[in-house]
Structures are given as C-alpha cells and as structure tokens.
N, C-alpha and C positions, 0 to 999 in steps of 0.2 A: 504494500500500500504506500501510495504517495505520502511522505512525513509531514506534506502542507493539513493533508486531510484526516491527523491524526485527531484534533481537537475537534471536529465535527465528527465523527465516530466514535470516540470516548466521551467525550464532551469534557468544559472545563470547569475545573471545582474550585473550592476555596484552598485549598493547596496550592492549586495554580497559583491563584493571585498571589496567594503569600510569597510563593518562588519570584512573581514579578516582582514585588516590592523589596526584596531582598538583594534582585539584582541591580536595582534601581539606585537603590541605598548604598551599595558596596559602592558601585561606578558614579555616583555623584560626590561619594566621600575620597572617592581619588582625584577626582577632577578638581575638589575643593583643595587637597592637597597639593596639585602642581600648580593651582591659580595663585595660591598664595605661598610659596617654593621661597626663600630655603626654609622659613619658619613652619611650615605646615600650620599655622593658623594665619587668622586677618592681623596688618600691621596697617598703623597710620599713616601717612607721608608727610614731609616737613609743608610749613606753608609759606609763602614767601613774602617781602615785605609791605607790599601793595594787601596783599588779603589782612597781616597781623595788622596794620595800618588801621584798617577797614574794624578790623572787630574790636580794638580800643577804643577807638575813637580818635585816632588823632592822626596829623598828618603825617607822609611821608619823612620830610623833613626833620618834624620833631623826632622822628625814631631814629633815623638817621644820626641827627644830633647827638644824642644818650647817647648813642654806641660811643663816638666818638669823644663827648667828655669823659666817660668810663662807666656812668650811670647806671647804664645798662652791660652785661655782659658779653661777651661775645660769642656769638653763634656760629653753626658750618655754616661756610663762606664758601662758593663754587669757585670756577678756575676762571669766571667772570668777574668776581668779585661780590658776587648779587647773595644777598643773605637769605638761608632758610632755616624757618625756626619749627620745634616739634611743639607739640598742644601745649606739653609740660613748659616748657622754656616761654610761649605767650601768657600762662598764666602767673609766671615767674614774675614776665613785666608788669603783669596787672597789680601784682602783690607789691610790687617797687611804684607806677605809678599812683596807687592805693596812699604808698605813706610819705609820697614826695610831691606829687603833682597838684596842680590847682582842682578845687571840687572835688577833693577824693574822692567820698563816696559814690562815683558817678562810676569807678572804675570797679567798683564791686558792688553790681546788681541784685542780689541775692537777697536772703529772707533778712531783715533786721529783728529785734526784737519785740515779740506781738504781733507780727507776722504768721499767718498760719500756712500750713505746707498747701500748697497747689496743685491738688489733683486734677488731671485735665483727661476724660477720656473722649478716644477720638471716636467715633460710633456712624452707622449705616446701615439702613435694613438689606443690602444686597452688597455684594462683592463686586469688585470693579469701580471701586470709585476711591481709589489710592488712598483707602485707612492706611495701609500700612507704610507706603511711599511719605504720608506726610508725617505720618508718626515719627521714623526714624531720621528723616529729613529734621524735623522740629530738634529731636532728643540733640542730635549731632549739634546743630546750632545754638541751641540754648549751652552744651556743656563748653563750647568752643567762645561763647561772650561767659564764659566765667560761671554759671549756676551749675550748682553741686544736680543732677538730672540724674532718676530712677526710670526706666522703662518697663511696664508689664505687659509680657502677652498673656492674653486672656484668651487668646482663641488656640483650640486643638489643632489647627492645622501647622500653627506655630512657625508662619512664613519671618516673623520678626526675628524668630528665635535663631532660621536658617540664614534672614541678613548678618547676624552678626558676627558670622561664621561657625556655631553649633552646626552638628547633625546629630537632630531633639531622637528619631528614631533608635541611634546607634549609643549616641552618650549619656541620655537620660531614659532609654529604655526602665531603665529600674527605679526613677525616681530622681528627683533633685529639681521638678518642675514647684509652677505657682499653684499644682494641684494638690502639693504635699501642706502648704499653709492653710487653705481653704477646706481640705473633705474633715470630714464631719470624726474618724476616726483616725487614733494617732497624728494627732495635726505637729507639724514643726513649726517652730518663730519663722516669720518671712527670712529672717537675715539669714538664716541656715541654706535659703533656695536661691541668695543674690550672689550674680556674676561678676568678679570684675571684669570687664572687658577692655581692648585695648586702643579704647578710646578716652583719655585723658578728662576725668570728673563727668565719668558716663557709666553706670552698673545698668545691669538689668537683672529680669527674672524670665527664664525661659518657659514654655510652653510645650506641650507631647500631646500625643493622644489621649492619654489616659485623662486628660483633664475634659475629656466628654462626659466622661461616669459623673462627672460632678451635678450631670442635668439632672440624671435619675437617683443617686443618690440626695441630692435635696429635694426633692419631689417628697421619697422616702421621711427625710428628715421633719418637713415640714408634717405630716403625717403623725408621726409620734412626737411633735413638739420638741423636739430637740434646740437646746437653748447655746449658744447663742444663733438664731434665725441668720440666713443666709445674705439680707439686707444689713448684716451688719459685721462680716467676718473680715471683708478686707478692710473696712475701714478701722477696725481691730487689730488686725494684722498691720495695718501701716504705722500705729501709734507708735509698737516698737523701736523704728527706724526712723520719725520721721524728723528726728532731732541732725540726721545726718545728709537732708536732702533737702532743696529749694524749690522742684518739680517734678511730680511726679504723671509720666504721659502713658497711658492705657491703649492699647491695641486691642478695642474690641472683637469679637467675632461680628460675622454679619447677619446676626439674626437677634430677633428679642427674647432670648432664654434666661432663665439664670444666672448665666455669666454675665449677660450683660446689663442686669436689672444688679447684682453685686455691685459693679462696677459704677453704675449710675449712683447708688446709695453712697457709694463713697468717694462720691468725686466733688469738685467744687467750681467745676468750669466745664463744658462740653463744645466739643468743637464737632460737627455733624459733615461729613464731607457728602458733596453731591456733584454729579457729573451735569452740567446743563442742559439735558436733555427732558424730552418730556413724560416719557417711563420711568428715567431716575427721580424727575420732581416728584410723579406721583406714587412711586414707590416711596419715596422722602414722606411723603403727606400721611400715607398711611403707619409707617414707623411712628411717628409725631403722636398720632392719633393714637396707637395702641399703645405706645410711651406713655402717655396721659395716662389713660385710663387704670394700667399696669402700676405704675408707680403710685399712681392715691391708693390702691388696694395694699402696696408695701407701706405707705404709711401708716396704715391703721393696725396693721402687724406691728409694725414699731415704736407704736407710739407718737410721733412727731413727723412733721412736715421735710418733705426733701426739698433741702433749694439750694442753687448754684449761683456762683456771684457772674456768672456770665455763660451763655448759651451760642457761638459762633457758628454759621455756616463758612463753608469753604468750598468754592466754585474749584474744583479739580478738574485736567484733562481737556482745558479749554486753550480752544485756538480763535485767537483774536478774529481768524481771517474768514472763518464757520461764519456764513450771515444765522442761519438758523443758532448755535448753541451762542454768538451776542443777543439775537432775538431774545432767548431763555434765560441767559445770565439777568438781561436787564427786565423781565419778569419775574424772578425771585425778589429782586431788590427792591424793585417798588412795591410789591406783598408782603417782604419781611424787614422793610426798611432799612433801620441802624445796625442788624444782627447778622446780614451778610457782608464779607470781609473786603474792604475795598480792592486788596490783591488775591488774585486766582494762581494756582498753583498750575502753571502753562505745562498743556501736554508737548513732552521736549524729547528727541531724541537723545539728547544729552544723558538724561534719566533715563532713560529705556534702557538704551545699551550701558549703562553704569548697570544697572538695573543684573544685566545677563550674568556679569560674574558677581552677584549678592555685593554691589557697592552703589554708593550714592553717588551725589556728586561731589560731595567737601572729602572722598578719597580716592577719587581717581585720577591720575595725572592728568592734569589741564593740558600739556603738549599732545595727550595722545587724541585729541578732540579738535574739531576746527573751532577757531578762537571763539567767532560770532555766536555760534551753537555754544561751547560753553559758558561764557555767559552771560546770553540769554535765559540760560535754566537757572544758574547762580543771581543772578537779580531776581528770577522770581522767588524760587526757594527763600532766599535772604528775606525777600519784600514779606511775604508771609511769614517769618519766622518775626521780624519788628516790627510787624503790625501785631500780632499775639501776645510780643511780651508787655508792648505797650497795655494792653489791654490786664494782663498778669499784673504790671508792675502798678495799674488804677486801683484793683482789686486789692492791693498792700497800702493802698491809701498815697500812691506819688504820682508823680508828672498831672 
C-alpha cells in the first residue's frame, strides 16, 4: 500500500497528534537555539546614542557632553567611534542623571510613594488583534524609560511566554507556570513562578497548557465555595510582589472565561485592542456587553465594586492608506470619544518579520531593516507606549 494512504486506512488518532506536536516542539526548540547561537537563549542588543538620547530625554549633545567631562562613563565604542550602550548601562545614566541633573525626578518615572502598583490588562474577545504584539511591545518600552515592569501570561497558549524565548511545552511541562499561583490546590507565592529574563528591569510569568484546567477547576471551586473566590487570587497573589514592581501588563487570553474575568478583578487600567474593522468592532461590542454584565455578577460574589482608573482602546493593525479601516478608526472615536488612543499601533512589516524569529522591534538590528520601514514601526510603537504612560503617570496623580 501507498504510505501516503496509510492514515486514510488506519485513520488518525490522538497519538498521532501527540507525535505531531512533539515533532513540532523538538524542531522549533532547535531552531530557537541556532536563532539565538552562541547563547542558546534571547540576548538584548546595545542601543545607540540617538535611541539612549530619545529615552532620557535629553539631547544628543548633552550625552555627548557627560561622556566627555567624565560624568558619565564610558561605553563600547565601535571602530567608528559611535557609542553603544546595553539597557543596564542606560539605566546607569538615568540613576546618574536622577542625582545630578536638573528636574531629577523626571529621570525616574516610577511609583513614588502612595502610589499604587498599575495593573494594566491588555484584553479582546477574539484573536488577531495584537494583545500580545502590544503587550510585549509596551513591557519592553516601559522597562527601557526606566519602570521596574512585570508581565503575565494568562493565556494557555502562552504565545508571550514563546516571545520571550521559553519553550512553555518543553520547560515548564511540569510546572513553574502563572497556573501554579492561581489553582485552587497547592498554590505557590507568585515570586516562586517569576522569570528573570534578559531584558534589563523586565520579569515575567510564563504560561502552559495546563493553565486551561484552571476554567474547570474554578467552575469546581466556585461550587463548593472554596475561599479565597477566583475574582480575587491574582490580585492576592500580586500583593506579594508588588513592592518590587511599577507595572504590571496582563496578556489576556481571547475569550471571557475565568482567566480573564481574574485578570479584570485585579487590574487597575485596561487597555482593549481592536482591529478597525467592522466584525472586530462588533465582536469588540459584544465583549463590552458580556464584560458588563459578567463582572456586576463578580461583584456581588465579592462584595465591592470593580473599577479601573482608566479603560483605553487601541486601534491595532491599521494602515493609514485602508480608506475603509480610517473610515472605522474614525467611527470608534466619535462613539467612544476620549477612550480611544490618539496613536494606533500601525500594521508594519517591520513587526511582522521581527515578529518570525519571537522578536520585536527594540531587539532587532535596525541595519538589518530598510531605515524608513524601521522607523516607521519604532515611532508608532514609541507613540503608543507615551501616550499610555502619560495616561499611567495621571493615574499616580502627575503631568
């Protein structure tokens, strides 16, 4: 017999599939190891002085200057002369500008005291509308101007968990997920399940499969009254840590379950990403609607009101030159007025193909990109990363 027609004659079983996924896993976890050669994990790249410029705040010149009266120390220097500096070494400066420069406190953003920690979860009733593109986009930016930035995935599919370089399948098979703090038995402290990763005042928590059980398991839970109720575990779970963190950004899943009604109870800002179309607005509408609904029923479980100090929309995956998705963008805005974000998160090739080997754009060499192309995705990312914090930093009562 032909061995193409072997699976139409036996037919295929869940053994099969498990064999695919296996092979799949093996050869995606080598390929993640030659992408990222000689380390076998993700490494950062230096930045250079136009970008460190840019995320101080201050000009070329003045950086220039420092180096040169001694102020600052000295970084790798290419065989041009042109300085590049790693995360660690810009936040060096900021701690030097911090206790030298005029308006310190402008050079360190971060919580003051009285401040309360900034849970932001990024959320969408459908897939496709870059939760997780902005998420990690955002974490990177925020940790790169200086805030101390937590990231959780909350979804099983744990696509955040594979940007960061994990393989959630292979490494955390057995546990070490944001499922281990959250199920209902044997819980561990969050701090026990956080990554450091090798993004300079950037941790996360990773995600697996297993963190699905967590739907049916609180279903369960709530069933036999098991206390503490699931509206209130991560925000339980964050009190531990949260003396250590100025942001913390949630990778929703794309649906309204459990996870992400968790997530909603313990956040304090939501940012809703929506593609400008008109199946994604109305798929948008109805999330909104069953959100509602959903969450006054977790209030009365809990006792008190859920409220956030801010609710953002975010126009993803938009091209200025689409007459139809500017038609759409500019019919959210006049519906939802002040809550959609003045900057859209431009669908970019730049991002795509950063996108193929699990990187963004703040770590892919700018040379290997045509200039214009990168950045134009770098101004928009940017544009939406300082329009959010501004919004963060009104929320702490400044600007």
């Amino acid at each position: 017999m032909d061995d193409r027609n072997v699976g139409y004659a036996q037919g295929i079983g869940s053994s099969d599939i498990g064999a695919f996924a296996d092979n799949l896993a093996e050869s995606l976890d080598r390929q993640m190891k030659i992408a990222f050669e000689p380390e076998e994990r993700k490494s950062l790249r230096r930045f250079s002085s136009t970008e460190v410029a840019s995320l101080l705040r201050v000009s070329t010149s003045n950086l220039r200057n420092r180096h040169k009266d001694g102020s600052f120390p000295e970084v790798h220097t290419d065989n041009r002369g042109h300085r590049f500096y790693t995360a660690q070494e810009i936040d060096e400066l900021r701690d030097i500008l911090g206790r030298t420069g005029k308006n310190a406190e402008n050079y360190r953003p971060g919580r003051r005291e009285g401040d309360r920690l900034q849970v932001i979860s990024v959320v969408n009733f459908k897939g496709g509308s870059s939760k997780t593109t902005a998420t990690i986009h955002l974490a990177q930016r925020y940790a790169l101007r200086g805030y101390r930035v937590l990231v959780l995935d909350l979804d099983p599919q744990a696509s955040l968990t594979t940007f960061f370089g994990f393989r959630p399948e292979l490494e955390f098979a057995e546990g070490g997920t944001i499922y281990d703090a959250l199920r209902y038995e044997e819980q561990v402290p969050l701090s026990a399940v956080i990554q450091k990763t090798y993004f300079h005042k950037l941790d996360m928590v990773p995600a697996g499969l297993m963190l699905s059980e967590y739907e049916t398991e609180t279903a369960n839970a709530l069933a036999r009254r098991v206390q503490p109720i699931f509206a209130e575990r991560l925000a339980l779970a964050l009190e531990e840590v949260e003396a250590n963190y100025d942001i913390v950004l949630i990778d929703c899943p794309p649906q309204l379950g459990f996870l992400t009604l968790t997530a909603l109870a313990a956040s304090t800002g939501l940012l809703v990403t929506v593609v400008p179309g008109m199946l994604d607005i109305a798929s948008m509408s109805q999330f909104l609607k069953l959100a509602s609904e959903t969450v006054k029923a977790v209030e009365e479980a809990i006792g008190r009101r859920v409220t956030w100090d801010f609710v953002k929309f975010l126009i993803t995956r938009y091209e200025p030159s689409d007459g139809p998705q500017t038609q759409m963008a500019g019919y959210l805005r006049s519906i939802l007025a002040g809550q959609v974000m003045t900057e859209p998160m431009l669908k970019s090739t730049a991002i795509s193909d950063a996108g193929m080997t699990q990187q963004t754009v703040y770590e892919v060499d700018p040379s290997q990109f045509i200039r214009k192309t990168i950045d134009r995705a770098l101004t928009s990312v940017n544009g939406v990363g300082d329009e959010l914090e501004q919004t963060i930093q009104m929320a702490w009562g400044r600007r």
